[in-house]
N, C-alpha and C positions, 0 to 999 in steps of 0.2 A: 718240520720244515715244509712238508707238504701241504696244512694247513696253511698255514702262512702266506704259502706262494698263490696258494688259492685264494684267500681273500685279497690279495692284495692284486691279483688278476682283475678280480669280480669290483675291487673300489674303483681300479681305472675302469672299468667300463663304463660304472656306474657315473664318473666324474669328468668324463670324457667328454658328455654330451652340451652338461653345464659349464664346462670353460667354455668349449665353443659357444654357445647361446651367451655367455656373458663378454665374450669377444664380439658380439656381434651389437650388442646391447652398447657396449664402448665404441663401435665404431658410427651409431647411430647417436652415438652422444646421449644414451641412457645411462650410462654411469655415472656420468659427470653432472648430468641437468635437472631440475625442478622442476615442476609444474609452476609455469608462472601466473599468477592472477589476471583477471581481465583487466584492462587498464581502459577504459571507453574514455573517445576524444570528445563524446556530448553524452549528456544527461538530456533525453528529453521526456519530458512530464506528461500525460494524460489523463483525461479523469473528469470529475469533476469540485465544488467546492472544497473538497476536502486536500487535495493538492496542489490548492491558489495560494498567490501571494497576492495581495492588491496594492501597488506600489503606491505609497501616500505621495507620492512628487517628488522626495528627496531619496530615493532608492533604500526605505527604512519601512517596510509595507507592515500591509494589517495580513492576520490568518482567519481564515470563518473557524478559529479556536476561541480561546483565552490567550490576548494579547496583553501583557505587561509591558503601560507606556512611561512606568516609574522614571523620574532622573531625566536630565537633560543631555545623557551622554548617549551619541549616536550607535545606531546596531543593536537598538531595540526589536527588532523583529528577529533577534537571532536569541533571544530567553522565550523557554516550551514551547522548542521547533517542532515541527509539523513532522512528520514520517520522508517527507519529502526531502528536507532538506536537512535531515541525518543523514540521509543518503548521497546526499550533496557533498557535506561537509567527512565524510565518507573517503570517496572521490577525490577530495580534495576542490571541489568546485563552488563556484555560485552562482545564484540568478540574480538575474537584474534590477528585478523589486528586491531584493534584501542585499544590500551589498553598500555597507558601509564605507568600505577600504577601495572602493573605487576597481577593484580585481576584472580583469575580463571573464564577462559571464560565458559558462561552457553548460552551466543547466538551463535550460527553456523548458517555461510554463506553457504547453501547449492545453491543460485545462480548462473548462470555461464553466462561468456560474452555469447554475441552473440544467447541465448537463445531463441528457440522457442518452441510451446504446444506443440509438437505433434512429436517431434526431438527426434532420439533414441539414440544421444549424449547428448544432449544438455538440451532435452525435458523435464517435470513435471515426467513421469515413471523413467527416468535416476537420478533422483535429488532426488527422495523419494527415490529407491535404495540404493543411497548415506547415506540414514540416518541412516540403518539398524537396522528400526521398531521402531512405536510408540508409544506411553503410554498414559496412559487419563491425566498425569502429564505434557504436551508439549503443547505447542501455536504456532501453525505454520501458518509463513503468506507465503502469495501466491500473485506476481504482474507479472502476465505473458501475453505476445499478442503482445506488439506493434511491435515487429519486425518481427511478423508474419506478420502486415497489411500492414507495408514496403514492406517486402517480395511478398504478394499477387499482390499488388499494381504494381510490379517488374513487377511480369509473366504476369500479363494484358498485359503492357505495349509492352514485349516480344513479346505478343502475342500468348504466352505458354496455356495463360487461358484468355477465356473472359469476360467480365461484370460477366457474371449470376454464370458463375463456378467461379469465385472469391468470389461472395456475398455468396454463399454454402459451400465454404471452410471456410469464417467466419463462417458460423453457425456452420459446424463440429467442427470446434477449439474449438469456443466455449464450445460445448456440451464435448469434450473430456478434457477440461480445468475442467469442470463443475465434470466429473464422478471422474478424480481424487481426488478432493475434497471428494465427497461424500465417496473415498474410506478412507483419512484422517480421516472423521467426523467415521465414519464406526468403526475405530479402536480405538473410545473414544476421539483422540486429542481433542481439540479445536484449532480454527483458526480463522484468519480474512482475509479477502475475498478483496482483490484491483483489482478495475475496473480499465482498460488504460485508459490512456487518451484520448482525440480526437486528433487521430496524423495527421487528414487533415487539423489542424491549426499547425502543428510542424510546424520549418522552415525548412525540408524536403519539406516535401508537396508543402508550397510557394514556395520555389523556382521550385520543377518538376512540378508547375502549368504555371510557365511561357513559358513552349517549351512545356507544355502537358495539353491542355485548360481541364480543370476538373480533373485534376489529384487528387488538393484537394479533390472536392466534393466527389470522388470516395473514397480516403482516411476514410472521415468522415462516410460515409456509411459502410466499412469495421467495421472503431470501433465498431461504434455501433451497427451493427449487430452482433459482435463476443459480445461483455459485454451484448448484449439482452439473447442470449443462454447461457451464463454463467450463468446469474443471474438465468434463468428459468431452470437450468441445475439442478440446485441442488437441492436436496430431500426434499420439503418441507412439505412431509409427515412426513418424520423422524428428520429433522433436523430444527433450529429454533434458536434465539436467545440464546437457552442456550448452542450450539454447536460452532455460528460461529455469527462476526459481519462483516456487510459488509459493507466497506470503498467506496467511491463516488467518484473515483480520477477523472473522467470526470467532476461531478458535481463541483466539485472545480477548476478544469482548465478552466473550462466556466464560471463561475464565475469571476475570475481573469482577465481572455480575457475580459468582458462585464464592468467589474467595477476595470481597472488597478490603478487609483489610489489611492484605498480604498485598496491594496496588494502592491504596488512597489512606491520606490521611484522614485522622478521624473531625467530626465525625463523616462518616463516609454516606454518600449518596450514589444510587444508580439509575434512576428512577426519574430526575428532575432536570430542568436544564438551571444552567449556573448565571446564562447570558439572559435580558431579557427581550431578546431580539434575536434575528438570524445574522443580521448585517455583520461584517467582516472589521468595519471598526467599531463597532458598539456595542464591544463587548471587552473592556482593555479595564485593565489596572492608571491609573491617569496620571497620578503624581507621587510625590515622597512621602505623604499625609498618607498615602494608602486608600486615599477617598478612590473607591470602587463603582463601577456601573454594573458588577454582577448582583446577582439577586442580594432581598435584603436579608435572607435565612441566614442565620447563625453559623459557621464556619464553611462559606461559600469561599473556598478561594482556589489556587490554579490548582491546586491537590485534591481536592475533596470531592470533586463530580465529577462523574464519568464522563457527562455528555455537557458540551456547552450554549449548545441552544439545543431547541425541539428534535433536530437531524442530526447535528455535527458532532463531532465526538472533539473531546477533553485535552489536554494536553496530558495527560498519562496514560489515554490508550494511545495517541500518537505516537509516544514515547516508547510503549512495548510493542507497537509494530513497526515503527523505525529501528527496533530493537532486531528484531524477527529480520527484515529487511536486508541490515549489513547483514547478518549474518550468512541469508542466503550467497548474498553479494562475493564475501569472502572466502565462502566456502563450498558452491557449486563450480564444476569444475566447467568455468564458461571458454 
């Protein structure tokens, strides 16, 4: 009996403390409540090509992808959507160049061709401008760089800048890539963060590798030096999971490169572009015949290439980093 009365002395004590924390846990509505998901009243876009829509007139636009303009049935720009606008369709949103059903757009393309970090046209300061102010109610994504590491890659080349001033101006990019961000996160938005690609595997690259022995590798080094400073760019005193998720688009294009046919149908290409152009509609599927403007190689089609011109990437890496995308979306606790 002595036993006894002692342990059951020692459970209440023990149990004592956790009712009350779990009383207090109920009164605070932790017993009862969830964590709810972010539910953002806009989607706003930033970047550059790679997270355009270019509205053809009739709100049924082109992507600088693989556009299938098979069939005459509207809502064609919504077959191998872009990263962006899984995200959208996510959300539950649209934008105003793809929007068949007439829906009020809540996504805005604040991208622009030819976009660089650091550009006072073109640039991440010029694009937020455009948005005019943001609310802790907005999710803004951010895909900015490769056409800076083209770019850099250029003035090497030029001879405008060499090796070492090149790998520096990645890192500045980066870091001026990075502070924008942190001035988004700053203002309450939430965001999600895309890394470039390795564009010293574009078929840019390869092909200025063959008159320019290392052009790639220098390519590859650009990226990554800029998405190093990005990554470490941003405030990770202030900022965290509950502010921003960060999408791996390298880590997925290297992926894809290393393991194509676990991503593309066969036969599969990595190496080549599919479009023969960079332009945003001239690179489409046309009609029911199937008659094609992508290249005339033997099993060129929305599955089989990675990249769809020289720079732009494919409708199946869009697809695995649209993938990567919600996921962050749905599952950091913003």
């Amino acid at each position: 009996m002595t036993l006894l009365r002692d342990l059951r002395h020692r459970g209440a004590r023990v149990l004592a403390p956790l009712v009350a924390a779990a009383a207090l846990l109920s009164a605070c509505g932790g017993g009862t409540q969830q964590v709810q998901s972010f539910a953002p009243a806009r989607l706003l876009v930033l970047g550059d090509e790679a997270s355009m829509i270019v509205n053809d007139g009739t709100n049924d636009g082109f992507k600088f992808s693989i556009n299938d303009r098979r069939g005459t049935t509207a809502g064609k720009c919504l077959v191998a959507p872009t990263f962006v606008q899984q995200l959208a369709s996510f959300y539950g949103m649209v934008f105003a160049e793809c929007n068949p059903t007439a829906a009020t757009p809540r996504a805005v393309i604040h991208a622009r061709l030819g976009a660089r970090v650091d550009d006072a046209t073109s640039g991440m300061r010029a694009q937020l401008a455009g948005v005019g102010g943001l609310a802790a109610s907005d999710m803004v994504t951010v895909m900015i760089g490769a056409n800076d590491m083209i770019d850099l890659y250029e003035r090497k080349r030029a001879g405008t800048l060499t090796d070492a001033q090149a790998r520096a101006e990645a890192v500045r990019l980066g870091r001026v890539a990075a502070g924008q961000i942190n001035q988004i996160l700053g203002a309450g938005a939430r965001a999600l963060v895309f890394t470039i690609p390795d564009m010293g595997r574009s078929p840019y690259a390869v092909n200025a590798n063959k008159t320019d022995a290392g052009a790639a590798a220098l390519i590859s080094v650009l990226s990554s030096t800029y998405n190093a400073a990005l990554r470490l760019g941003i405030d990770s005193t202030d900022y965290d999971g509950r502010n921003y998720g960060l999408v791996l688009a390298d880590d997925i294009m290297a992926a894809i490169v290393r393991f194509p046919g676990s991503f593309l149908g066969s036969p599969t290409n990595v190496v080549d572009a599919a479009c023969p152009t960079v332009n945003a509609d001239a690179c489409a599927l046309t009609d029911s015949t199937a008659t094609t403007t992508l290249v005339a190689a033997a099993g060129a089609r929305t599955n089989t290439y990675l990249w769809a011109s020289d720079r732009h990437m494919g409708p199946v890496a869009h697809a695995q980093i649209g993938a990567q995308a919600v996921s962050r979306a749905a599952n950091n606790p913003f």
